[in-house]
N, C-alpha and C positions, 0 to 999 in steps of 0.2 A: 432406573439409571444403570448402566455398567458399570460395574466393577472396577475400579483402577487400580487397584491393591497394586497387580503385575506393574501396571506401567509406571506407581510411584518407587516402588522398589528398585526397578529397575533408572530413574532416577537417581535414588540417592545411592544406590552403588557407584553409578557413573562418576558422581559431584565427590565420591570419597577416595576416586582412583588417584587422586592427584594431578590429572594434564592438564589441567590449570596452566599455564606457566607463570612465572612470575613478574614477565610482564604485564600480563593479562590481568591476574589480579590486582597490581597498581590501579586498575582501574577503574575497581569495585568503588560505586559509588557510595559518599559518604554520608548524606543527605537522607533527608527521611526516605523511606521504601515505603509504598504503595501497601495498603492495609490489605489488599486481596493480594498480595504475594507473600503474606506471612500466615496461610492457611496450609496447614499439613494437612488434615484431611479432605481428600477430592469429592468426596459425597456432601463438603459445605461450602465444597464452591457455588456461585448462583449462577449455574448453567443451566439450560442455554445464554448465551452470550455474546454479544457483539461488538466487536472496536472498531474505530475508522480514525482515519488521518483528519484535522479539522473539525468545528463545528457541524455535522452531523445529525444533530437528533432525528431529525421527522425523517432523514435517508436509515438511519439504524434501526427504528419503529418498524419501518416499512420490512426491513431486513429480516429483525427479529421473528417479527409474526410468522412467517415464512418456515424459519427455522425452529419454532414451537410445534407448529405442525407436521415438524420431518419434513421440512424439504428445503435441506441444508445448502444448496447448489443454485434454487432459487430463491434464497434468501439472499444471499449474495449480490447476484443476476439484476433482482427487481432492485434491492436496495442502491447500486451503481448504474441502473437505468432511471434512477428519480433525480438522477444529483445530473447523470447525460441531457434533459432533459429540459431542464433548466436555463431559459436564455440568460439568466443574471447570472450564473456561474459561468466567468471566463474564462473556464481551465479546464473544462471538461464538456464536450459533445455540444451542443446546438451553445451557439455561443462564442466557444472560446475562440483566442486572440489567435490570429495566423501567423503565417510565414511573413518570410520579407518580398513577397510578390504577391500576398493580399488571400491565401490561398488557407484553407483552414484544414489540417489534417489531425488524424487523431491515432491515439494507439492505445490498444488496452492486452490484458490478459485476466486469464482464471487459472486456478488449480484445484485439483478435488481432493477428496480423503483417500483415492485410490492412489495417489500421483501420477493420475492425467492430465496433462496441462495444453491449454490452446491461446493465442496470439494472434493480434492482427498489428502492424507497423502499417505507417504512413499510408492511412484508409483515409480515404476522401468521401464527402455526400452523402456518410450515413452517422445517425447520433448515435446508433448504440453500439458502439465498437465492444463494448462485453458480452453483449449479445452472440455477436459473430464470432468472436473469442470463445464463446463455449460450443459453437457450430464446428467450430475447427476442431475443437478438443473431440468432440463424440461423434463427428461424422467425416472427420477425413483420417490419415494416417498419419498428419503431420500436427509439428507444433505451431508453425508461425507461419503466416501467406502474411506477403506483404503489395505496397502500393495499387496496382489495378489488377491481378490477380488476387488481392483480397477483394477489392470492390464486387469485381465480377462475382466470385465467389457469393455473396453478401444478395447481389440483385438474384443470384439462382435461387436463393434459398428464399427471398420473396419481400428482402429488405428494400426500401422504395430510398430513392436519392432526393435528395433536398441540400435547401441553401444552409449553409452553416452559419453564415456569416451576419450576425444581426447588425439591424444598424447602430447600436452600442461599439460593438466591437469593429465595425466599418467605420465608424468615427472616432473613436481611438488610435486605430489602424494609420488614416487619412493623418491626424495629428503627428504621428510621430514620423512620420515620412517626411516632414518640414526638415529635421535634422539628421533624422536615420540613425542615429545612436543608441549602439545597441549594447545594453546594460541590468542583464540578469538583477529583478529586486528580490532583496530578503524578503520572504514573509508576503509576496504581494498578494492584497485584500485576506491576507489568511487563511489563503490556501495556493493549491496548484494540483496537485490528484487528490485522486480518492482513492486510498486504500482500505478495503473492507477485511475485516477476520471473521468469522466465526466460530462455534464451539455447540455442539448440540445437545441433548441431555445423555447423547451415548458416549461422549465424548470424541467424534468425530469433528475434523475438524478442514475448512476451506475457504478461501481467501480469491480475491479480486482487486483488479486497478485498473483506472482509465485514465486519462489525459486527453491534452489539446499539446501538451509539453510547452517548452518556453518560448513567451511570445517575441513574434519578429526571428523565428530562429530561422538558421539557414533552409534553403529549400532542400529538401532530402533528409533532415535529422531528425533523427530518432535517438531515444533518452531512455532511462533506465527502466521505464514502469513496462514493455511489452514484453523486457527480454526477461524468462525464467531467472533465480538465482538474483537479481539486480533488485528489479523493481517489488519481486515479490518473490516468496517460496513457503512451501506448506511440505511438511513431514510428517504425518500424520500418527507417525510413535513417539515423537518429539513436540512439536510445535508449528507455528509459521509468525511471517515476520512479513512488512511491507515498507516501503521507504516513498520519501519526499522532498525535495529539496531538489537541490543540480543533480542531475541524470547520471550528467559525465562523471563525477565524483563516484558518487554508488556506481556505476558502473564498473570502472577497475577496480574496485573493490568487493563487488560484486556480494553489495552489504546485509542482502533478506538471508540470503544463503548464509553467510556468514554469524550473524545472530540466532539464526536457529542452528549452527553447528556449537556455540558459543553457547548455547541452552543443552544441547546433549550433552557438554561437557560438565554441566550442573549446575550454569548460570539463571539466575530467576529472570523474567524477560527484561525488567528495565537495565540489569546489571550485562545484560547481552546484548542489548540494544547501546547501551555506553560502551562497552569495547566493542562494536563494530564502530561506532562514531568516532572513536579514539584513534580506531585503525587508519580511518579517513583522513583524521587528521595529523598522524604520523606519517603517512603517503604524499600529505600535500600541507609543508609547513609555511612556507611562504604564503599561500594563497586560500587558506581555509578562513580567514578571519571576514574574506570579504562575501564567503560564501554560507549560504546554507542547506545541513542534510539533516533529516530527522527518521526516525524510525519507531513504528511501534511493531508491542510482538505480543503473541498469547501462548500458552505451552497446554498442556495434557490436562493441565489440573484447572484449567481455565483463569487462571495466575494470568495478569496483564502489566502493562506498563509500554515506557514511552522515552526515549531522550535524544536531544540533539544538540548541533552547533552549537549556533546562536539561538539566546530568548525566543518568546513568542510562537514557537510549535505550543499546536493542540493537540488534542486529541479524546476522539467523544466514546464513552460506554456505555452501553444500554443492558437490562438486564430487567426479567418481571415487568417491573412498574417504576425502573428506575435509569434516567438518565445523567449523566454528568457528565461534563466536559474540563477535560482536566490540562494543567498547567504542563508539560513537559518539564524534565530536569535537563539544565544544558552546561555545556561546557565553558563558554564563555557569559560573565555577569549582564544581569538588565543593566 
């Protein structure tokens, strides 16, 4: 395993500079702290390691292995193509719920330990929009193709189009068109992405997310998980950090980014993951109660955690021989 001497050091210098502000620290959660963020030493962290947003196991196994064997970027990759893949999950790739014209679009991204990152927005006909997301990252010059110059893109490199739309979510679909009331749920079926972390035994580390986004949304919208900084961000001296919930909320807030600058500053991840939640909900007081954002994050030391809005965020770790899916801390009571 590497050495992290440097990078923890270089940690707690940071956490003793004092830019904390004291806003920020108001926010420092009160509540127990996560037993693998009170590890000073990084050589007893149990990395490699994997987090995701939701119940998760059998997608994080998949992950893991991957990342046991050094190949951190296809751990990832495969682990967020199992959960794509899936007609029962209606939130991510073959399956999930469409537009308000019946139409199923999807958007993912990746980042790597290098900080190269790739993107696809409002991709039509293909399940593995992470796939093509990492096509983008390593083989074009750019970070984001979106709509039918992603598609295109996608069928060149030899991805085949298919129906998205199962009939689950076709009959779901048909049902709410009776009223058309369109009504973002908390929490629906416990989940809505997937966001992946990694950490591998060199302490490199790389993250993922995909989506279907929110169903019945307008035709043309796109939500926080494609865009860098929002949906996802990985720092590879620091940490990375992934989000869940309303798009548009993370969005202007532009919350992954934000809890891994929130971790540079000295934050352990669930206490960076609460003050960006905190952030969200200072930006948006009137209407944060009806909504939901959650966030997990991993740092250097392989240190994890998780906190949001409202109750009911998950979030699964894997690690050796060990899974667990753990309770999020949230802002507002069950």
């Amino acid at each position: 395993m590497k050495d992290l001497s440097t990078d923890r050091r270089r940690f707690i210098k940071q956490a003793s500079m004092g830019t904390i502000a004291a806003s920020i620290a108001a926010c420092t959660p009160n509540t127990e702290v996560l037993q693998s963020e009170l590890t000073e030493d990084p050589k007893s962290s149990p990395i490699p390691l994997v987090i995701s947003t939701w119940p998760h196991i059998a997608d994080n196994q998949i992950a893991l292995l991957a990342v046991q064997e050094g190949r951190l970027l296809d751990g990832i990759e495969k682990g967020i193509n199992n959960v794509e893949n899936n007609p029962k999950d209606q939130s991510v790739g073959l399956g999930g719920r469409p537009d308000r014209s019946g139409i199923v679009t999807l958007d993912a991204c990746i980042m790597d330990r290098k900080h190269r990152a790739g993107s696809v927005c409002y991709l039509k006909d293909i399940k593995n929009p992470i796939s093509v997301a990492r096509l983008v990252m390593e083989e074009t010059p750019h970070v984001i193709l979106a709509g039918d110059g992603a598609l295109q893109f996608a069928l060149d490199k030899g991805f085949k189009k298919e129906n998205l739309l199962t009939d689950q979510s076709k009959s779901e679909y048909l049902e709410w068109l009776k009223t058309a009331e369109y009504k973002p749920q908390i929490n629906v079926e416990l989940h809505d992405t997937i966001g992946m972390l990694a950490i591998d035994e060199r302490g490199d580390i790389s993250g993922g997310c995909s989506t279907s986004g929110l169903g019945y949304k307008m035709q043309g919208r796109v939500g926080d998980s494609p865009i860098i900084g929002a949906g996802l961000f990985v720092d590879n001296e620091i940490g990375a950090a992934t989000a869940t919930g309303m798009g548009e909320l993370v969005l202007t807030t532009l919350g992954s980014f934000l809890t891994v600058e929130f971790m540079r500053q000295g934050m352990t991840p669930t206490e960076a993951c609460k003050a960006a939640v905190m952030r969200t909900i200072e930006k948006n007081k009137e209407t944060y109660k009806d909504m939901q954002v959650g966030y997990i994050a991993l740092d250097k030391f392989g240190r994890f955690g998780g906190y949001s809005i409202q109750p009911g965020f998950q979030y699964t770790v894997t690690y050796q021989d060990h899974n667990k899916v753990f309770d999020a801390q949230s802002y507002l009571p069950k």
